[in-house]
C-alpha positions in Angstrom: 41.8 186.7 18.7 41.0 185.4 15.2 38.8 187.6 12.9 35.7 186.6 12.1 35.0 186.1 8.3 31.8 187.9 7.2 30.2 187.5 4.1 27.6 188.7 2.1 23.9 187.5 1.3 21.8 188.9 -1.3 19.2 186.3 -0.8 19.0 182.5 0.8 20.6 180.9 -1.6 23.7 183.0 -0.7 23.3 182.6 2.8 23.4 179.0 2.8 26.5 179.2 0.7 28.1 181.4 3.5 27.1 179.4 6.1 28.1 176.1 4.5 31.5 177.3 3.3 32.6 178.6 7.2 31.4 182.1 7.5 31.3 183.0 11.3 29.0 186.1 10.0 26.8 187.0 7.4 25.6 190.4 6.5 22.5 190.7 4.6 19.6 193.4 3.7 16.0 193.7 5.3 13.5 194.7 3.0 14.5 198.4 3.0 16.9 201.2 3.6 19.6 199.2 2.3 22.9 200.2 0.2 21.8 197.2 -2.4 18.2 197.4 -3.5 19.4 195.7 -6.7 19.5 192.3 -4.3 16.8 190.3 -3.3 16.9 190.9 0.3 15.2 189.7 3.0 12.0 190.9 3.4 9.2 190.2 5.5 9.2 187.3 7.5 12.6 186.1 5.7 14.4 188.3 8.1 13.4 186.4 10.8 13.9 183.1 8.9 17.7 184.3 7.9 18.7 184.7 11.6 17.0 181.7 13.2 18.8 179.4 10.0 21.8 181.2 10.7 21.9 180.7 14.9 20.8 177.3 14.8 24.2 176.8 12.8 26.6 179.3 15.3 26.3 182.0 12.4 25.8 185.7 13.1 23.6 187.7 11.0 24.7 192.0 10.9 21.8 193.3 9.2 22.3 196.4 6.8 20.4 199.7 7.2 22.6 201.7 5.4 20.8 204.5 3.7 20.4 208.0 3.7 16.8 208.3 5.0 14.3 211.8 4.2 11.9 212.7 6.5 8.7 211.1 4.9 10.3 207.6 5.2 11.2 208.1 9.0 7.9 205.8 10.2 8.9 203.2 8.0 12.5 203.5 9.4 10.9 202.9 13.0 8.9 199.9 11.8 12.5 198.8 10.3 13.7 198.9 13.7 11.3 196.7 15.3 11.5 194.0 12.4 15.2 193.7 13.1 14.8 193.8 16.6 12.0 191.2 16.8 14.2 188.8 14.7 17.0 189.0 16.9 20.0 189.8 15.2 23.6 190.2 16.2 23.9 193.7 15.1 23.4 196.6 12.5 25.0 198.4 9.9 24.7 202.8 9.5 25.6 205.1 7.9 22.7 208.0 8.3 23.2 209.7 12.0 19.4 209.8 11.9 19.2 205.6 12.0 21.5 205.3 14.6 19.7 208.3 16.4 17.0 205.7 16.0 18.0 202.1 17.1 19.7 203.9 19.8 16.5 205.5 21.3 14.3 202.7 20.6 17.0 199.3 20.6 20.1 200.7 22.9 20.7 197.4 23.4 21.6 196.0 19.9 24.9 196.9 19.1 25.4 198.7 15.9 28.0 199.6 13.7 29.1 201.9 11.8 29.1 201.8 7.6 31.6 202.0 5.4 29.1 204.3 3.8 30.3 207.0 6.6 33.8 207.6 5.4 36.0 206.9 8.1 39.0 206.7 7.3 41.2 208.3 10.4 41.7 208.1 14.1 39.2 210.9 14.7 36.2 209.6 12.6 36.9 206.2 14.5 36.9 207.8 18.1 34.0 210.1 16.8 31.9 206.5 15.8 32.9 205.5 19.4 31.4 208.6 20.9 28.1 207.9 19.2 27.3 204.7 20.4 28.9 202.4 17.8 30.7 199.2 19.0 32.1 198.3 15.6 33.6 200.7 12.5 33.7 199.6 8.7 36.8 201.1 8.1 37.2 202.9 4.6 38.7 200.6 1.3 40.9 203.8 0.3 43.2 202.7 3.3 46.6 201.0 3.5 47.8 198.6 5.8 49.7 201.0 8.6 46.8 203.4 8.5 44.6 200.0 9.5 47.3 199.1 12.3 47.5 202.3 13.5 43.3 203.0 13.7 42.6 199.8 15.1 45.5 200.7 18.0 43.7 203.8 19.2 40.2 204.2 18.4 38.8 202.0 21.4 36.3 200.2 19.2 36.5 196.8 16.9 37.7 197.8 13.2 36.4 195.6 10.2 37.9 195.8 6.7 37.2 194.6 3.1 39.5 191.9 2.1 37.9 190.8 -1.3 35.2 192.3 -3.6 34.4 195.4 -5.7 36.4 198.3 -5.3 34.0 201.8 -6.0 36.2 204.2 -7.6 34.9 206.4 -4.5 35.3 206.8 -0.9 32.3 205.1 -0.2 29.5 207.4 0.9 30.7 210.4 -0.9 29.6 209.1 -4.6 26.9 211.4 -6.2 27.6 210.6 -9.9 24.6 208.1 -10.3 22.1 210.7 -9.1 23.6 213.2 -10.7 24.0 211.2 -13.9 20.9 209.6 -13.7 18.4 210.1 -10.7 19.5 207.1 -9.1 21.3 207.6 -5.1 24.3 205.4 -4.1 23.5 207.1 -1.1 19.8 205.4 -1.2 21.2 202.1 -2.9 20.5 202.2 -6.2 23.8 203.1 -7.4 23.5 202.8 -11.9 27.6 202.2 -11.6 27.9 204.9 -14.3 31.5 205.0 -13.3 32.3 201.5 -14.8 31.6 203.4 -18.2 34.4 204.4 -20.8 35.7 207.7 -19.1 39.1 208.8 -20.5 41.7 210.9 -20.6 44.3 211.3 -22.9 46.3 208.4 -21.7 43.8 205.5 -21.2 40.0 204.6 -20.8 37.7 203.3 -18.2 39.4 205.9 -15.8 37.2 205.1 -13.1 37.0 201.4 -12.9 39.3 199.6 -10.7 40.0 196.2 -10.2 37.9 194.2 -7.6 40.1 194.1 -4.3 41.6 190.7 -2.9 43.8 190.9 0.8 43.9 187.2 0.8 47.6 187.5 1.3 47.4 189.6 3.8 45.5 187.9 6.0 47.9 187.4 8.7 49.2 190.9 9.0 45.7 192.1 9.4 45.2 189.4 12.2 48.6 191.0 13.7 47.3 194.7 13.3 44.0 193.5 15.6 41.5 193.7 12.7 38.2 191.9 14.1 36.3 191.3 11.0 37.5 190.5 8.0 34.6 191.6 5.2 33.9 190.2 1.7 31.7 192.7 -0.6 29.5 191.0 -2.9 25.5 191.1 -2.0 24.4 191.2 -5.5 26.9 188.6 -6.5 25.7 185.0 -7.1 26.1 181.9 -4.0 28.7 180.3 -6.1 31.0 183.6 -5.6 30.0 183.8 -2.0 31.0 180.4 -1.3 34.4 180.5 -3.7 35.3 183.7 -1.5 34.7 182.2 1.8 36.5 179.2 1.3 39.2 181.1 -0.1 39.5 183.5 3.2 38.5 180.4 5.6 41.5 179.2 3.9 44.2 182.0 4.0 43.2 182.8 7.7 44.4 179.3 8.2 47.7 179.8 6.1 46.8 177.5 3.7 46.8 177.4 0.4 43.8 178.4 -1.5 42.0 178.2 -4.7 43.2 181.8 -6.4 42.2 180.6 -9.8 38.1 179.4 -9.1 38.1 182.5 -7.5 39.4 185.1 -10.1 37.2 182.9 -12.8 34.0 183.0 -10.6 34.2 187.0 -10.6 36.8 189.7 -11.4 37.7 192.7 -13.5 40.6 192.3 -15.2 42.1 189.9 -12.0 42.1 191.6 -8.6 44.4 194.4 -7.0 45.8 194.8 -3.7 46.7 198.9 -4.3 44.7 200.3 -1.4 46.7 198.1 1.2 49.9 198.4 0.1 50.1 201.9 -1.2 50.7 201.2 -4.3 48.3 203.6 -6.2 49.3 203.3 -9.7 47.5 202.2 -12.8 47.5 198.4 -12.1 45.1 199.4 -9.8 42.6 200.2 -12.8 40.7 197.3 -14.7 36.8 196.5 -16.2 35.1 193.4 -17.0 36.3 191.8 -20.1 34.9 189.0 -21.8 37.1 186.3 -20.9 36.3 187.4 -17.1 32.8 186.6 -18.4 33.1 183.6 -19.7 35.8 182.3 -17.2 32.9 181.7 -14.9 30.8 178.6 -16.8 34.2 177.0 -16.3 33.9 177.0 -12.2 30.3 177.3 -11.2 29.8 173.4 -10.8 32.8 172.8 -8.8 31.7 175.7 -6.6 28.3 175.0 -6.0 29.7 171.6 -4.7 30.9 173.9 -2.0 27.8 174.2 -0.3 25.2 171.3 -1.1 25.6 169.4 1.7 25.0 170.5 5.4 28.0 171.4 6.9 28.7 169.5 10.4 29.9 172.3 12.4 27.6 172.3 15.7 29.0 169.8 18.2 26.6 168.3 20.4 27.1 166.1 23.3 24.5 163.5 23.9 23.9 161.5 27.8 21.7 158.5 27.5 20.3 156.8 30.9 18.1 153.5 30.3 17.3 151.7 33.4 13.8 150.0 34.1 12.0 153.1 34.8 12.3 154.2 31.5 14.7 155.8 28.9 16.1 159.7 28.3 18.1 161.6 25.8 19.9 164.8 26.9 21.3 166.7 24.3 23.4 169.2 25.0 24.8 172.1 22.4 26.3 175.5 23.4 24.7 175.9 26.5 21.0 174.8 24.6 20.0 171.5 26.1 16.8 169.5 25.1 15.8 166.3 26.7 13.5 163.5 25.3 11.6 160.8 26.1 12.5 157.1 24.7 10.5 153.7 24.9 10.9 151.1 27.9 14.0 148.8 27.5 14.3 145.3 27.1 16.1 142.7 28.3 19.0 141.7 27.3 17.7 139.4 24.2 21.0 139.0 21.9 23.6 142.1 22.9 23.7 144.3 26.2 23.8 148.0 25.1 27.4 149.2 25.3 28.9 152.6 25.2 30.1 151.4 22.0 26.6 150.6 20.6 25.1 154.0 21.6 28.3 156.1 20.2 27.7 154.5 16.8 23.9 155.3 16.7 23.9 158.7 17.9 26.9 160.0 15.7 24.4 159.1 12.9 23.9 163.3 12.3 24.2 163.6 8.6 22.0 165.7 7.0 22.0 167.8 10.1 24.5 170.9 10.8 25.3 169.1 14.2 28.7 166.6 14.9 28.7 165.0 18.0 31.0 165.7 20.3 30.7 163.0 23.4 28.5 160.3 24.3 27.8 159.2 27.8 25.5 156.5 28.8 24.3 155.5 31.5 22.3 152.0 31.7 21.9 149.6 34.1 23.0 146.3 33.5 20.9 143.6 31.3 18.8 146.2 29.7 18.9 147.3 26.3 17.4 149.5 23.4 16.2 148.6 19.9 18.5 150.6 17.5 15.3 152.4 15.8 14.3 153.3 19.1 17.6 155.1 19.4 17.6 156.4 16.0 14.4 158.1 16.7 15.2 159.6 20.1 18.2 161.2 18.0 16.2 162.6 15.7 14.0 163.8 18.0 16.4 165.5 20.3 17.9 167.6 17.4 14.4 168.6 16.1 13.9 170.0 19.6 17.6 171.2 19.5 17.0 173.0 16.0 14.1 174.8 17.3 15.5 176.2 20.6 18.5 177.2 18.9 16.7 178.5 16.6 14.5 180.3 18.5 14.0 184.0 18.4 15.9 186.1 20.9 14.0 189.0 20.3 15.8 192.7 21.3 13.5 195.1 24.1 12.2 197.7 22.2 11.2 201.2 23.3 8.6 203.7 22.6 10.5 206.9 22.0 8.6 208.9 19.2 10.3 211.1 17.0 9.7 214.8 17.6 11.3 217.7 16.0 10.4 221.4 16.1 9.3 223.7 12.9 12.4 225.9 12.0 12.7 229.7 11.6 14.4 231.0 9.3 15.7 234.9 8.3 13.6 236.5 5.8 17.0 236.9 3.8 19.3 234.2 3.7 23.6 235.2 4.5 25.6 234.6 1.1 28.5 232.7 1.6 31.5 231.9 -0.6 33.7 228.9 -1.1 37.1 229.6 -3.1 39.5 227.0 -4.1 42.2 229.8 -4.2 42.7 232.7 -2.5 43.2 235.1 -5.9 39.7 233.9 -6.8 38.3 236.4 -4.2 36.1 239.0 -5.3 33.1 241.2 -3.5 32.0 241.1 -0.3 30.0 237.7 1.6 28.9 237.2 5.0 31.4 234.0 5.2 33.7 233.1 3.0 35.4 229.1 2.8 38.9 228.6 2.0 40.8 225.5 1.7 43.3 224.9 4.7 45.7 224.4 2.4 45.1 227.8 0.7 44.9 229.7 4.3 48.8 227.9 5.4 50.1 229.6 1.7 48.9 233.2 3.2 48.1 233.0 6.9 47.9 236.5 7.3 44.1 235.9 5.5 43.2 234.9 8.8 43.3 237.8 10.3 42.4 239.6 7.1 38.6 238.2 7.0 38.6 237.3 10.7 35.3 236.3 12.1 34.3 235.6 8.4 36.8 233.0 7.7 35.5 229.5 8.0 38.5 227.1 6.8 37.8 224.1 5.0 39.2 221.0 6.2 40.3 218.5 3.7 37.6 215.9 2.6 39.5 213.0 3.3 42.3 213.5 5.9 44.8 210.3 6.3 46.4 209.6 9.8 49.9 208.9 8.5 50.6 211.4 5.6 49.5 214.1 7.5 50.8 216.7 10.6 48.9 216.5 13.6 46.0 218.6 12.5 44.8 220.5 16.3 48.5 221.8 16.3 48.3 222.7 13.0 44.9 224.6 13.8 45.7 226.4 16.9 49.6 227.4 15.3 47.5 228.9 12.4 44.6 231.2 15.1 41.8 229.4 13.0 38.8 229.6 14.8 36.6 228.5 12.3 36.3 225.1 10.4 34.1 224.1 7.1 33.8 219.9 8.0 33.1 217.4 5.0 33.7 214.7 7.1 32.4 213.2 10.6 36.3 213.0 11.2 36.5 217.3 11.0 33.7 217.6 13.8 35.9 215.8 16.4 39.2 217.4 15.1 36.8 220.8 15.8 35.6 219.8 19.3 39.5 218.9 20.4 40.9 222.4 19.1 37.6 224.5 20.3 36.7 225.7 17.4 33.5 226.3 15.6 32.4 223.9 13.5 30.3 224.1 10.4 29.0 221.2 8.1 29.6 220.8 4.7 27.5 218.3 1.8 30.1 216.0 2.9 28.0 215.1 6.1 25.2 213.6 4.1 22.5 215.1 5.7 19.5 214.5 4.4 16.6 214.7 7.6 15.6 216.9 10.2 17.1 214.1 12.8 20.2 214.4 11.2 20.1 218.1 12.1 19.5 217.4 15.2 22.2 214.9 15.7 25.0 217.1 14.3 23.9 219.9 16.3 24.0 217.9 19.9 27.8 217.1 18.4 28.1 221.0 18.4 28.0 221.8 14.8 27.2 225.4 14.3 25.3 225.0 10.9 25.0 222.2 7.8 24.9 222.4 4.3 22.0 220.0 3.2 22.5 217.1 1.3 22.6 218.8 -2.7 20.8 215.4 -3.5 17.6 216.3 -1.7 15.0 218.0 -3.3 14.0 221.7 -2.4 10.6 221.2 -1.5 11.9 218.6 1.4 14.7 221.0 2.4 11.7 223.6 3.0 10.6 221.2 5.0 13.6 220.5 7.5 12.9 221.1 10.7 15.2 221.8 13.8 16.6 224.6 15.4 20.3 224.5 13.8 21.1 227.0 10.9 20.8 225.4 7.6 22.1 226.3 3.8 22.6 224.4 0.7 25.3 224.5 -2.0 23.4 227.1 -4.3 25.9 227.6 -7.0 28.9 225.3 -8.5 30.8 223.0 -9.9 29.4 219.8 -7.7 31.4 217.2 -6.6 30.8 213.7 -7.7 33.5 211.7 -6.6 36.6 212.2 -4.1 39.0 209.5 -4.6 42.9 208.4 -3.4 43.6 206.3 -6.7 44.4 209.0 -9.6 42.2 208.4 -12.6 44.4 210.6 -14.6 47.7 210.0 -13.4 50.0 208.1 -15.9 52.2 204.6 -16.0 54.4 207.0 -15.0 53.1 209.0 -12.3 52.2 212.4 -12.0 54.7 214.2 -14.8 53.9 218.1 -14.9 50.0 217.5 -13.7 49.3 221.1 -12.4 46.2 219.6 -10.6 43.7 220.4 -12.7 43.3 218.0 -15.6 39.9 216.3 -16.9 38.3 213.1 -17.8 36.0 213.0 -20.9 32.9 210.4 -21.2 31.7 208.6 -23.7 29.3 210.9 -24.8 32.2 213.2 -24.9 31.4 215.6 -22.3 34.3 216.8 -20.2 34.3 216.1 -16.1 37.1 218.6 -14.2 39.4 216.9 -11.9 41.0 218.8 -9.1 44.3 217.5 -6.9 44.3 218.5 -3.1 47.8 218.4 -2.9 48.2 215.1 -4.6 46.6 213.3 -1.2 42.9 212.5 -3.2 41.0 213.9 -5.8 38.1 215.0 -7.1 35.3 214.5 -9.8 33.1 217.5 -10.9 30.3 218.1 -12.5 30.9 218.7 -16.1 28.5 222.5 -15.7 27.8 224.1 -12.7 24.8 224.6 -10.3 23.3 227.8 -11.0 19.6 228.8 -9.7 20.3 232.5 -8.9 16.6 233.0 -10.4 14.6 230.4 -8.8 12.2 230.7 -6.0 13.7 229.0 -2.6 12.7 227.7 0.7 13.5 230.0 3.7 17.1 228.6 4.5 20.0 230.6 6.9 22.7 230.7 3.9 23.5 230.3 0.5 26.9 228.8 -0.6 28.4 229.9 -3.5 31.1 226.9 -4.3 34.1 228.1 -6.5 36.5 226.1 -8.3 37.8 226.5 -11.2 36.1 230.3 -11.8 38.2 233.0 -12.8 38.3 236.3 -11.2 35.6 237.7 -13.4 33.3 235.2 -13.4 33.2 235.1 -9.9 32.1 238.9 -9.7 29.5 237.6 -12.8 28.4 235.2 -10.8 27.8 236.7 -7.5 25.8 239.7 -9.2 23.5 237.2 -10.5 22.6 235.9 -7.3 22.6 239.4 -5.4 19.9 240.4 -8.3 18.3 236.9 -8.9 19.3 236.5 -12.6 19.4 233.5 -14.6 22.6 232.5 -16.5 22.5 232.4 -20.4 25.5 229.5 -20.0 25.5 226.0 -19.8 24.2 225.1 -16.8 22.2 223.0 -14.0 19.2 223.1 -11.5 21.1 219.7 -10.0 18.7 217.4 -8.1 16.7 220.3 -6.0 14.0 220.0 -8.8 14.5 216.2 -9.3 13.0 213.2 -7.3 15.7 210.8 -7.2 15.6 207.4 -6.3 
């Protein structure tokens, strides 16, 4: 099977591009709850114009809906779903359980796949997308080329990867640094790319920019390792990118040759990087936009938009021609789409008969048009013939008809399947839990307390210690092949209870019987989302810490809710080390820090040198404040000592404000 080649489309302009150039597939915005708000998107009727210019030409269009959606916005999210639906479009993109919860209840029959935005990056969060409905998964950038191979082997569903574009510093999905930073939601699309900033450590700035990706040299072994779609990133980029990277893939699927310096000139940070894929995490990986990658671009942009000004002839049509005395008709015939028009009388044979000949040359007269013609067949009977503007026009006229049915809309069946989701109850008093990055930490008595996995396999005999109590936190991002098969690892250990961050945890959960619990991890940000994790058996969720609290008062659902009241938040969990040096790790102890340009200090913690992760630079305290009814408060721990831990949890038992630096987070915040 060869991989399609999808690219991106902020607007028309870069549609056209992709479709001239030889995309097979285009994915592209509506005019909301998309993961680029920043682009001009297709709004309005354009949808519907996008997909009809796109099938007349053989071109799928996967539309994104790729958001985290709130409760409020859920109508508009329904009305979402019949726009897309009445356009016809191939398929659509999620990340938020509540959307797909949505297109499946009222369009089962679109297919849908699942975002990039969802973090999965294992054999478990692929068979756990299969189990919801999703035909296709947008497999993680963080991933190298066996972890791709051996997904794609097992997980019963298509796999699509990145293979050229912007690389976030972040698993995709688990970024909070904008809204953090600045009030505006990666998770809602209007990521502020604070991370391209100067943030630095002792050894080198810009720690958390990397180089945009390229996999053009990899093409075939991602053929060989049964990758369906290959993806290019890029909807805010201009149509001269789109159609440089297109023609660059179209080529290298091929084997051919392509053109690598257009293509670095047109868009790149410091050149491109092919770390992820080939495990090589190191600080090549690492780059920002310079000047010269600036200026490198007036250099190309003519040449490129040469790419795509003219029509490309790429829709073969077959064209049967019968003239006898009774009168004249063109058939033509495209992909199973046939139109059929009437001509003039013919003539008698006045100067030359009408040959086979004769009626090949007029009707392969398609320019202009995205059609090439494939056959002609004519049947006339003898001594008549056909003035060749007569001919002309019946051409013309049989494409215009073509266009239009190809064109047409095939609209999906929609459903009427209204949202409705019961008022929660909620314990006058909330349960405190506590989350400890290390066991010593420990101090005072919780009604659950969280402990790393990795923390629990140090000193198994806490299991038994804290018993019902103990929830173990599974690792935030889990990779197939660096890791022991985690159910045996489970059971061997008598864990009974599990702390998920990931969708991938929740599956890993259901195959060990164990309870499961959700962390912030899970993105949940709606009372359908509730809902959702709870039919997948989750015992409780942590809410989103990006939503505010007066729409967390306002979740609704029968499964037992909390939020992350206290800590050191987590911005960021990457794979590629932002303070590791040119010479790897040295004496790193796994705590080390990364200082902006304001020079406030960010914390960075190693999980045993498989990811890391970004924290807030002061933590989340709002012991005083007045809260919704919720079923638990989470304390988070991290880098506490001892003592402040037993400060800290006497300030929430008696509702005390902190006199140290500190945040309220987003819970008082509207973000966008």
């Amino acid at each position: 099977m060869t991989p399609e080649i999808l690219a991106p489309a902020g607007g028309m302009e870069q549609l056209a591009a992709a479709v001239r150039c030889g995309a097979d597939a285009v994915y592209l915005g509506a005019g909301g709850f998309n993961a680029r708000q920043g682009a001009e998107n297709f709004g309005g009727g354009q949808l519907a114009e996008a997909v009809s210019y796109a099938h007349v030409r053989g071109v799928k269009i996967h539309v994104t809906v790729n958001t985290l959606v709130m409760d409020d916005e859920l109508p508009a999210l329904d009305r979402t779903v019949r726009e897309i639906a009445a356009s016809g479009a191939d398929a659509v993109i999620i990340q938020d359980l509540a959307v797909n919860a949505r297109f499946r209840d009222l369009c089962p029959q679109l297919p849908r796949h699942a975002s990039t935005q969802m973090t999965v990056h294992n054999l478990d969060g692929a068979r756990l997308a299969a189990g919801l409905g999703f035909t296709r998964v947008v497999l993680a950038r963080e991933l190298t080329l066996r972890e791709i191979e051996y997904i794609t082997a097992r997980c019963g569903i298509e796999t699509e990867v990145f293979i050229h574009g912007a690389l976030c510093m972040c698993a995709s999905g688990q970024c909070t640094l904008s809204a953090m930073l600045g009030g505006r939601s990666g998770n809602r699309g209007y990521c502020a790319q604070p991370c391209r900033l100067d943030f630095h450590n002792a050894e080198r700035g810009y720690a958390l920019s990397l180089k945009d990706m390229s996999h053009l040299d990899h093409l075939k072994a991602l053929r060989e390792a049964g990758v369906a779609s290959f993806k290019i990133e890029g909807r805010m980029k201009r149509p001269e990118y789109v159609a440089a990277a297109v023609t660059a893939a179209r080529a290298a699927l091929r084997g051919e040759a392509y053109d690598r310096e257009s293509l670095r000139a047109v868009f790149s940070r410091s050149g491109f990087t092919d770390g992820y894929l080939t495990g090589r995490r190191d600080t090549d990986m690492f780059g920002t936009r310079q000047r010269e990658d600036v200026t490198a671009a007036s250099g190309v942009l003519g040449k490129l938009a040469g790419l795509y000004r003219a029509e490309r002839q790429s829709v073969p049509v077959d064209f049967f021609l019968t003239v006898n005395p009774a009168g004249t008709t063109l058939k033509a015939v495209s992909e199973n789409v046939s139109t059929t028009v009437e001509g003039p009388p013919s003539e008698g044979v006045k100067t030359l008969p009408l040959t086979p000949e004769t009626a090949q040359r007029s009707l392969s007269r398609t320019g202009g048009t995205p059609y090439y013609v494939n056959k002609v067949a004519l049947d006339a009977a003898p001594g008549l013939t056909l003035p060749a503007g007569a001919l002309n026009g019946m051409r013309r006229e049989a494409l215009e008809k073509l266009t239009a049915a190809r064109g047409a809309p095939k609209p999906w069946r929609i459903a009427e399947n209204p949202v409705k989701i019961e008022p929660h109850t909620a314990p006058e008093r909330p349960e405190l839990w506590a989350r400890f990055e290390k066991i010593s930490q420990i101090r005072g008595d919780f009604d659950r307390i969280l402990l790393p996995l990795s923390e629990v396999e140090k000193r198994p005999q806490v299991v038994e210690k804290y018993g019902d109590k103990l929830s173990v936190e599974l690792p935030s991002l889990f990779f197939d092949t660096e890791n022991e098969n985690l159910v045996e690892k489970l059971a061997d250990l008598g864990i009974k209870d599990v702390f998920c961050e990931n969708l991938y945890a929740l599956k890993a959960a259901k195959a060990a019987g164990l309870t499961a619990r959700g962390g912030p991890g899970l993105n949940v940000m709606n009372s359908l989302a509730l809902r959702e994790l709870e039919s997948l058996g989750l015992a409780s969720a942590t809410v989103s810490f990006e939503l505010s609290m007066s729409r967390i008062g306002a979740l609704g659902g029968t499964l037992p809710r909390g939020i992350v009241a206290y800590g050191y938040l987590p911005l960021m969990r990457f794979r590629a080390c932002p303070v590791r040096g040119k010479n790897g790790c040295g004496g790193c102890r796994g705590v080390s820090k990364l200082t902006d340009r304001r020079g406030v200090e960010f914390p960075v913690l190693c999980s045993q040198r498989r990811y890391g992760t970004l924290l807030n630079s002061v933590p989340l305290h709002i012991a005083e404040k007045p809260l919704p009814k919720l079923d638990f408060l989470l304390l988070r721990f991290t880098l506490e000592t001892p003592e402040e831990v037993e400060r800290v949890t006497g300030e929430y038992r008696e509702h005390l404000a902190s006199d140290r630096p500190r945040t309220g987070g987003l819970y008082y915040r509207q973000i966008r």
